[in-house]
N, C-alpha and C positions, 0 to 999 in steps of 0.2 A: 572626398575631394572632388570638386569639380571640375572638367576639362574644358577650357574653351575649344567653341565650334569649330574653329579652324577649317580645314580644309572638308571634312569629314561633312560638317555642320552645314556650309555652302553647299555642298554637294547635295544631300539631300533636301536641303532647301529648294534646289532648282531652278528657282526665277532668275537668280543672277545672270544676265548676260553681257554686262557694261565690259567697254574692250579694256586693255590692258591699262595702267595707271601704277604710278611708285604707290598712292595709298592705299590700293589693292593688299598690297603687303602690311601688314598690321604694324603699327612704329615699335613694338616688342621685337618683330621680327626681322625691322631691319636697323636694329639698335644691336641685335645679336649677330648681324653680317660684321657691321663695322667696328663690331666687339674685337672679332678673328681679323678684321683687316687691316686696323692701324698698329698691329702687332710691326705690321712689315710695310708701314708706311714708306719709310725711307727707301725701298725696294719700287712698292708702287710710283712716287713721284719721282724716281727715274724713270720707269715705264711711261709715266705720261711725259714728262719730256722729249725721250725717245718717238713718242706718237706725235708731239706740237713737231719735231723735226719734221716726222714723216709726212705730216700737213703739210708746212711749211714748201718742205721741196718738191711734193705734189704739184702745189696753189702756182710753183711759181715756173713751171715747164712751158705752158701753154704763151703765158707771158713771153718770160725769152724766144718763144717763137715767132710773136705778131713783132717784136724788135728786130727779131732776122729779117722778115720778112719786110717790114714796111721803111726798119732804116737800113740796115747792112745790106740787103740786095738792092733794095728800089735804089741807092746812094751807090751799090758798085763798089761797096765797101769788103772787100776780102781778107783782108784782117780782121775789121770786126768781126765778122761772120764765123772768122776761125777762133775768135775768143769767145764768140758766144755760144758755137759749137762744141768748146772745150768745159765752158762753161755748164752746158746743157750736160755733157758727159759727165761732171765733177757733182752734179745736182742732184744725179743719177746713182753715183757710184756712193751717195751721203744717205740718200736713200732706202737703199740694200742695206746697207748698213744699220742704218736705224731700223730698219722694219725687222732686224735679225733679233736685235736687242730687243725692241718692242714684243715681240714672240716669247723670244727666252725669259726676258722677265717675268713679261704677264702668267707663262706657265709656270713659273719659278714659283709666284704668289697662291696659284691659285692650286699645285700640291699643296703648299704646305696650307693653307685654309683647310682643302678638304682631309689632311692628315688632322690637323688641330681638333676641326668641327667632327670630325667622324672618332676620333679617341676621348674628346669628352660625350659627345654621346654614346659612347659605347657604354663609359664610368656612370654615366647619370642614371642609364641604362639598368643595371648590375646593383644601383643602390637602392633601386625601387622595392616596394613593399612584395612581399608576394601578392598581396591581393593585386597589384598591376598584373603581372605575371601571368597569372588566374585569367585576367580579362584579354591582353592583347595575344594575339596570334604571334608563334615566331615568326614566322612568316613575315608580315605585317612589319614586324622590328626590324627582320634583316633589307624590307625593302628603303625605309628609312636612311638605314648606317649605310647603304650600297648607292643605292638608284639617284632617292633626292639629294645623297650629301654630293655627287656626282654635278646634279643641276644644279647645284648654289655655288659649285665649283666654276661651270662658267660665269655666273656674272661676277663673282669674286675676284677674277683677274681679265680674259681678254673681251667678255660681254661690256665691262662698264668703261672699258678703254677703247673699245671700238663703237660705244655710242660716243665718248667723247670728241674721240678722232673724227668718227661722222658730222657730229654739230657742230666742230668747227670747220672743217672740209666745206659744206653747206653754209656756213654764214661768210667765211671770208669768200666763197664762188659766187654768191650774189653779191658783196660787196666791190668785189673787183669787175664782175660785168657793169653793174651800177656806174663806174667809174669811165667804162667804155661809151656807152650807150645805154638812158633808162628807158627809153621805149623798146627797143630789143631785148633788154633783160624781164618787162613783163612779158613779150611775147612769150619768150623762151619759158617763163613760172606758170603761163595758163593751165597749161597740162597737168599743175600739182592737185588742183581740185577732184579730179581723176584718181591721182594716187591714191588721196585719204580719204575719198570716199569710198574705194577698190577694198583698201587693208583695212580701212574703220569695220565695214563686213564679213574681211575673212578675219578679224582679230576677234570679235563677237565668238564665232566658228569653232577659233582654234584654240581659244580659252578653255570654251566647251569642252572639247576633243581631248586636250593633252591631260583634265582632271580624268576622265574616261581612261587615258592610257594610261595614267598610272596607277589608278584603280584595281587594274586588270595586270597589270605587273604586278603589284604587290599580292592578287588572287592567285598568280603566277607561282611566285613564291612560296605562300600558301600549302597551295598544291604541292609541289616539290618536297618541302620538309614532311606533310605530312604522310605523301607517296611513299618516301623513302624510309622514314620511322614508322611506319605502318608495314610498313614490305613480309614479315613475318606473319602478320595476321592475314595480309592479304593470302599468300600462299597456300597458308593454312587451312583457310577455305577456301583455295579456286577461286577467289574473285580479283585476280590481278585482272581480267578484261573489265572486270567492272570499272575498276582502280582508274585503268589506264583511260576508258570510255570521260570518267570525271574530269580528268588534266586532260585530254583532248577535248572537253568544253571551255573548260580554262582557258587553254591555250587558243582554243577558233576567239573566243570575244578578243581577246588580247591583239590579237591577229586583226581582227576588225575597227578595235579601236585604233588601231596603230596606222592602219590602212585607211581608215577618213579623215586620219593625221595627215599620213602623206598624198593622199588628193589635194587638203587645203593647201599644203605647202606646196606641191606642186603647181598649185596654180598663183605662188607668189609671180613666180620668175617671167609668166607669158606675160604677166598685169603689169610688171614694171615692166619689161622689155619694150610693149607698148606702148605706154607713155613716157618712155624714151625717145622712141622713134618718132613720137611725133613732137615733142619737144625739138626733137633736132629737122623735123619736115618744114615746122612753125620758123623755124631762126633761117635754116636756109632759104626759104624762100622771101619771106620778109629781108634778112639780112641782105641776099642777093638786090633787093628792089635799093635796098641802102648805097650796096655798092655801086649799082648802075648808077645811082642818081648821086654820087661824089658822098655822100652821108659819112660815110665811116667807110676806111683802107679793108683790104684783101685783106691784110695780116690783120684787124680786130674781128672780120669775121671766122678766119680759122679759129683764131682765140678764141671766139665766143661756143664755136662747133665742140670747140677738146674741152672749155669749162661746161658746156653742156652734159657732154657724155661723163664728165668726170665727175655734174650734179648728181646723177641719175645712178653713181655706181653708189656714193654716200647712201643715199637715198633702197638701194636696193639691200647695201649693208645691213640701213638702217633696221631691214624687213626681219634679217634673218638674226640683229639683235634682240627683235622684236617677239622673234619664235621663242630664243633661247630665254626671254622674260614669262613669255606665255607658260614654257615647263617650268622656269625656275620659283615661280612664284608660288604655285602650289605646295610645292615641295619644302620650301623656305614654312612658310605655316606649318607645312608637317613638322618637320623640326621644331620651330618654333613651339608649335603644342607636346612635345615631348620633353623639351629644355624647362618648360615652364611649369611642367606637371611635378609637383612636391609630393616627396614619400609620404604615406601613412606613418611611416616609423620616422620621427622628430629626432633629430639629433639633440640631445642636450647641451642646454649655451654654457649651463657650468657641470661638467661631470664631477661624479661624487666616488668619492672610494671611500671604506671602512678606515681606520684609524690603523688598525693592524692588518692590513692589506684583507685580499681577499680569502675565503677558506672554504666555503662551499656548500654553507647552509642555502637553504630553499623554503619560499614561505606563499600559498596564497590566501589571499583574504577575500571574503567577500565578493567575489570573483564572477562576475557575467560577461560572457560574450555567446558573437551571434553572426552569421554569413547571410548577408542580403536580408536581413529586418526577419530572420532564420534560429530565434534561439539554442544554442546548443552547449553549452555549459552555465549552468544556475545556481548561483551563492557553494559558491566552490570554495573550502577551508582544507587547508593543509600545510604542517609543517617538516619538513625535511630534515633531520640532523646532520652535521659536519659529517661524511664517513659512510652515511647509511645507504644502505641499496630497498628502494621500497619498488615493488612490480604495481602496475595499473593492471588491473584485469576489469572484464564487463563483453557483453555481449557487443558485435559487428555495430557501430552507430553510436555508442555510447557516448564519445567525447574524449577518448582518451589519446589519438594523435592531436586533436586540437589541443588538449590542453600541453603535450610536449611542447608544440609548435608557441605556446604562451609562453612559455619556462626559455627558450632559445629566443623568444622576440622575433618572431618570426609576423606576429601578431601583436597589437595591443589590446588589453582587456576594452569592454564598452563600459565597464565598471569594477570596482574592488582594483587592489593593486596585489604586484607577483616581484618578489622582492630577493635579494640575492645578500645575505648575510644583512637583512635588513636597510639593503640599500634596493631603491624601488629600480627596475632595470630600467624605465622611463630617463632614470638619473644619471645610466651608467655607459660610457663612451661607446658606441657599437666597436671598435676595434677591443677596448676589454672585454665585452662581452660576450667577443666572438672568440677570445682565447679561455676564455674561464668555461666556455660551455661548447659541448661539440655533440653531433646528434648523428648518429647510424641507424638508416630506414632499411625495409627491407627493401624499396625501390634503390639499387647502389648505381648512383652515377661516377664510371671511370672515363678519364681521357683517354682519346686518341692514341698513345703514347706507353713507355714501358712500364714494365709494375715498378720499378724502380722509382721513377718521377712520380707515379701517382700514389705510391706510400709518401715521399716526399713532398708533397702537397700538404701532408698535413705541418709540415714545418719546413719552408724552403732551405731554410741553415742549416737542416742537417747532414750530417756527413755518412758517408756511403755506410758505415760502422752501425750508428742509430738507428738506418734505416734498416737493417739484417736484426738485429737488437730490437725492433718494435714487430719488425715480422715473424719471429721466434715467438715471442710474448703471444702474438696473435694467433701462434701455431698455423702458421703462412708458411714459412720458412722452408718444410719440407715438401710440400708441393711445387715451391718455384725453384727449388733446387733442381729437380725432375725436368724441368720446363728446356727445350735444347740451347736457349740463351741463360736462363737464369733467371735473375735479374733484370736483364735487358730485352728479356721477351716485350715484343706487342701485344697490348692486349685488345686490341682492334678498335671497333668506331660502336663505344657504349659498354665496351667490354667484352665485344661479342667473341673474342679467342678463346674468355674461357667460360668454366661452367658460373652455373649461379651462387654454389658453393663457395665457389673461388674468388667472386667477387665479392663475397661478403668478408671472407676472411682479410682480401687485400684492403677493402674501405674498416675493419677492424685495426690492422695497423696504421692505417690513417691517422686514424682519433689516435690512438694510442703515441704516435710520434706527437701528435698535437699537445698532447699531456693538459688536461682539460682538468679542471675542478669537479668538472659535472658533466658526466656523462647518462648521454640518453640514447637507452636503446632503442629504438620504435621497432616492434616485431622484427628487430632487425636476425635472429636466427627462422625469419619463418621458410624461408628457401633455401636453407640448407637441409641433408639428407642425416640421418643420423651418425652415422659418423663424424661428418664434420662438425655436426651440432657438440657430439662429445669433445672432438678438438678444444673448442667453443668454450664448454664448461671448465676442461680442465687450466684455461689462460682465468678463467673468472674470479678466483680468490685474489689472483696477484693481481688483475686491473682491477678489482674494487676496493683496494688497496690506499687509503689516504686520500678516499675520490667517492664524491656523491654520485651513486647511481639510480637511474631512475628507469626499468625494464617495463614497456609495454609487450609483454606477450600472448603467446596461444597454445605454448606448450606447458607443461604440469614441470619438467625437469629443469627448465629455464625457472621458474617458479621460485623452485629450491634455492635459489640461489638469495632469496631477498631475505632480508630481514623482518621486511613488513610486508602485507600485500593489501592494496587499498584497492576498493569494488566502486565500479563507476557504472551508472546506468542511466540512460535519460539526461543525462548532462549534469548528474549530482552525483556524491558521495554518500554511497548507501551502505558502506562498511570497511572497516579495517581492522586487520590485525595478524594475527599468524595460521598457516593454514588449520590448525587444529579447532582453533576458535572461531574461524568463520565460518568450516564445514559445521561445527554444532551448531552457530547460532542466527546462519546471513542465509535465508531461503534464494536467492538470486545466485550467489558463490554457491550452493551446495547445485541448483538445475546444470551452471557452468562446469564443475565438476564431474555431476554424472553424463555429461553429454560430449565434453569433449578430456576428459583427463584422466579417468575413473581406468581407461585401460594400460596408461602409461602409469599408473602409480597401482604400484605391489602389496599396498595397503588398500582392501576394497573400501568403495564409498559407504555409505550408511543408507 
């Protein structure tokens, strides 16, 4: 699968410098804004409502004052003045108002966007192949779901309503000086040339800059997860200053990028302040030579001083929409190249089920696959019966977790098909085929949370009953009894409250709740000690029980348990059958034997 460039792609291209632009954003990318945004359109077009009021009673302050000014006082007029005083107050009190509304909504839209956009990316996430997985950093991921769904989050609600506020702010304020005086209202717009030529350069800048800062945030990130999941190895040799030395590199660039973020943006505010001030130098003085010479009243030039300053605040808005475009755009691509990244693993448009449901044969055929143009299992044959437990043995590299990781679809073959009572698993729903088959590695990942839930993970419906009932079977049972909660014990962050024993045995009642067709053990007893190995065995007759087993192991006693034992080396099948026959007849099973099994088995080797 191919990923477009995206953010990633520009960046290491480099030459881009053009300032900000909506096409900047790829029409995928803002096809998937307005995807999450007309959800809650009816919410937005009251917010912008809310925002035309806000205009609206803005635009028209300045007004009712050259009216106070030029008819109600110049006329001596004290009624009007007190109606348009009450007026001005009522204009005021409409305006709070709306800008409260305008607020509340816009952040109303723009959670629930970032709730939307940040739970299917988490989903789309989660459905990826492992080979994604393999490739992206978590790190990397969590910066995505966190940071950029964060900056999509502004222009989703108060970014695109305070650019609209702003454009129309800025067209009806020229329109109404226009109205006044058009040679005053060019005076007053010479100074914009100033503006866009000011931001055209630090827009260049801070394009630049904010792909940098988020770069460095996401290296941020990074770091963090892998500081913190490392922490045990670090210890273990004394190199937590090393560790720490890394993330405080991390952190200085991050630090640096963020910091010639906030130079540019710093010098947004002095750049317009400035050609403010002289916009308003340019009218006062000009406007005054108007007034001397009868041109236009006192009350059109205050008018024209408060629409000045009230151009230049649009206009300053406009700047700092203009920032929140400069992060949000990147960021939007990020996403965008995440959303639009498709699994390796194809869902089937029409899943296939057996006539008589499923039952838990295993079959592969002709079978090649390979990691990065990396061959490692070659014209792989084998068939599985209903019921049968056959062991994978082979030396460290042979192919025999990759080929589990086939048989769970964890993977697609590059050739030959791997088939589930004849149905090819290409065929077969991932939600079936994630109940029909369940797989315990010796790597055991537990949640956060008590052994309770995380036996219960293998079937969220079960009742507290089942799950004592699968932890028994597991021979779990009497160790969490021991535990001073129970059941309700923590078992930390990876598992780390208890031993390695103990996680094997609770991710044993996992699968075991899951009640699976096909169970696969990936040297899942290799980190247990013997004792608990024997636990192990003694649950093995009753889970192999009406259930295709399939044991990659390294021990000789686990062995015992199969029916079959099929010899993998180099990526092929170099022998099968029972241990008696392969020790006489398979030269690779009998070195495997003398070298790691010959002392666990009471029968010498030959």
């Amino acid at each position: 699968m191919t990923i477009r460039g995206g953010f990633m792609g520009r960046l290491q291209g480099g030459g881009e410098t053009a300032p900000f632009r909506f096409s900047d954003m790829n029409r995928e990318a803002l096809a998937i804004l307005w995807r999450y945004l007309r959800v809650y359109r009816s919410r937005l077009l009251l917010a912008t409502l809310a925002t035309l009021v806000v205009t609206a009673t803005s635009l028209s302050m300045p007004y009712m004052m050259k009216v106070a000014v030029d008819t109600m006082i110049a006329q001596g007029d004290l009624r009007g003045l007190t109606l348009v005083a009450l007026l001005y107050l009522a204009a005021n009190g409409v305006y709070w108002v709306a800008v409260y509304w305008q607020g509340y909504l816009s952040s109303w839209v723009g959670q629930h966007v970032v709730y939307d956009l940040r739970r299917d990316l988490f989903d789309h996430v989660l459905q990826q192949s492992v080979a994604f997985h393999d490739r992206e950093r978590v790190g990397g991921i969590m910066s995505r779901l966190t940071n950029d769904v964060n900056a999509v989050a502004e222009i989703a609600s108060s970014g695109s309503l305070a650019l609209v506020s702003d454009l129309i702010s800025l067209i009806g304020i020229i329109v109404i000086m226009a109205t006044f005086n058009g040679r005053l209202t060019l005076v007053a717009m010479a100074s914009i040339p100033v503006v866009m030529v000011s931001m055209g350069y630090l827009g260049k800048q801070m394009r630049r800059t904010y792909r940098e800062v988020q770069q460095a945030l996401s290296d941020v990130n990074i770091g963090v997860e892998q500081g913190v999941a490392g922490m045990r190895v670090a210890q273990s040799l004394s190199r937590e200053s090393f560790t720490v030395e890394q993330f405080q590199d991390l952190s200085l660039r991050n630090m640096k990028a963020n910091l010639r973020a906030g130079l540019l943006f710093a010098a947004v505010f002095p750049t317009m302040t400035i050609t403010n001030m002289l916009g308003v130098a340019l009218v006062l003085g000009y406007g005054g030579t108007l007034v001397v010479n009868g041109a236009i009243t006192v009350g059109v030039l205050l008018a024209f001083l408060s629409y000045v300053y009230r151009f230049f605040g649009p206009l300053r808005e406009l700047s700092l929409v203009y920032n929140t475009f400069q992060a949000a755009a990147a960021s939007l691509d990020r996403i965008a190249d995440y959303l639009a990244h498709e699994s390796e693993i194809v869902e089937p448009a029409r899943p296939e089920r057996p006539a008589g449901g499923f039952r838990g044969s295993l079959a592969l055929h002709a079978v090649f696959f390979g990691y990065d143009h990396t061959l490692v299992l070659e014209d792989i044959d084998l068939d599985v019966a209903v019921g049968e437990t056959i062991a994978l043995v082979g030396p460290t590299g042979a192919g025999k977790s990759t080929l589990a990781k086939l048989l769970t679809r964890l993977y697609d073959p590059q050739a030959g098909v791997v088939t589930i009572d004849a149905v090819d698993l290409r065929q077969i729903a991932s939600a079936d085929l994630r109940s029909l088959v369940t797989s315990v590695s010796q790597d055991v990942f537990l949640f956060a949370d008590t052994i309770r839930e995380n036996i219960r993970y293998g079937n969220p419906e079960a009742s507290d009953t089942e799950v004592v009932a699968a932890a028994k079977r597991a021979q779990a049972h009497v160790f969490i009894q021991k535990l001073p909660r129970g059941y309700d014990s923590q078992v930390g962050e990876l598992g780390a409250m208890l031993s390695g024993g103990q996680k094997q045995l609770v991710a044993f009642a996992r699968a075991l709740l899951a009640d699976p067709k096909v169970l696969i053990l990936d040297e899942a007893t290799a980190n247990v000690d013997a004792y608990t190995e024997s636990l192990i065995q003694k649950a093995m007759t009753e889970i192999r029980r009406d259930r295709t087993t399939i044991i990659i192991a390294h021990r000789f006693s686990t062995l015992r348990q199969a029916d079959r034992i099929v010899v993998v080396d180099g990526g092929r099948i170099v022998g099968e059958g029972t241990h008696t026959d392969l020790i006489r007849d398979n030269a690779i099973y009998q070195r495997l034997y003398r070298r790691e099994w010959a002392t666990e088995d009471s029968v010498p080797g030959p």
